[in-house]
PLY file of the C-alpha trace (Angstrom):
ply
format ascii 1.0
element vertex 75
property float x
property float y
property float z
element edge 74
property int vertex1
property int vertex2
end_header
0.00 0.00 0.00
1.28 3.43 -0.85
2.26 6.06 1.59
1.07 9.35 1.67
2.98 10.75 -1.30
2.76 7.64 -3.48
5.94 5.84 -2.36
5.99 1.90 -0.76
8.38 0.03 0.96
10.97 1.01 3.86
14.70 0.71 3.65
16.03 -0.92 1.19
13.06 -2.39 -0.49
11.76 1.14 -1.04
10.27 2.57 -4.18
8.14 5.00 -5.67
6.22 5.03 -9.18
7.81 8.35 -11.63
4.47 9.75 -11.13
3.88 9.75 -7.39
3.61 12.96 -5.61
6.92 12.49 -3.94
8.64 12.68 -6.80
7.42 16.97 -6.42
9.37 17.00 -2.86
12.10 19.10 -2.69
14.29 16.35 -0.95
13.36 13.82 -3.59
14.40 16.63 -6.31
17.35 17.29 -4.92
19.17 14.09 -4.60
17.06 12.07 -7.67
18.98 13.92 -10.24
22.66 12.89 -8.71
24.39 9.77 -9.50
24.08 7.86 -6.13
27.89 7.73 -5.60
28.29 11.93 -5.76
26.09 12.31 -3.38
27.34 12.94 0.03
26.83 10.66 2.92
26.71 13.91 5.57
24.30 15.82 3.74
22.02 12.90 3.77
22.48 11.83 6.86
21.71 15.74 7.87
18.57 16.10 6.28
17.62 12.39 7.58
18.04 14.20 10.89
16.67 17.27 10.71
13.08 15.52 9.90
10.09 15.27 12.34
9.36 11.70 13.46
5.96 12.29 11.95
3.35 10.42 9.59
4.18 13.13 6.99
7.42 12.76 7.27
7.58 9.57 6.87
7.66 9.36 3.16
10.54 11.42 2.68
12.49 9.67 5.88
12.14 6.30 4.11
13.52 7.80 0.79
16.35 9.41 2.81
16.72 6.23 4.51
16.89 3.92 1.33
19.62 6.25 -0.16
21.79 5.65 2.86
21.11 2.31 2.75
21.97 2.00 -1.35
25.17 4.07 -0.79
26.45 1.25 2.07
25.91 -1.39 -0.30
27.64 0.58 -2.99
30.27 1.15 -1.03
0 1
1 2
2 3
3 4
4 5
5 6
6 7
7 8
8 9
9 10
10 11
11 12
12 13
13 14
14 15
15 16
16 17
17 18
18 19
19 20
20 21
21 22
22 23
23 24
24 25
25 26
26 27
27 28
28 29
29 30
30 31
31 32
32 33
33 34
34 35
35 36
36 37
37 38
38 39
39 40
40 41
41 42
42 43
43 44
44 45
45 46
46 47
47 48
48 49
49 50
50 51
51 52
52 53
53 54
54 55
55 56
56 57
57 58
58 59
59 60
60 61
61 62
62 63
63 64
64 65
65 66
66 67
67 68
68 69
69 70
70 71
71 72
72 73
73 74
């Protein structure tokens, strides 16, 4: 079932459909047009922490969350 902006999934089974309203975020804009491995690990991990534990939050804290996870792997 999707979340509130469209997405599904948590960690690293996370992922959105290109037309989901998440995809209009500002987060998501800012890091879905970098190549995983330029983005930075602190800046991530900044915004990841500078987000309410909230149900509308939640969304973008799972997409934050998956990235970090990706970038491990990748690693």
């Amino acid at each position: 079932m999707p979340d509130a902006l469209g997405a599904n999934g948590n960690g690293q089974y996370w992922y959105t459909d290109p037309n989901s309203a998440i995809t209009d975020h500002p987060i998501y804009q800012t890091y879905s047009v970098q190549a995983i491995g330029a983005i930075d690990m602190n800046t991530i991990t900044t915004d990841l922490n500078a987000m309410v534990g909230s149900a509308e939050s939640s969304p973008i804290v799972n997409y934050l969350w998956w990235l970090i996870q990706v970038k491990k792997e990748a690693a």
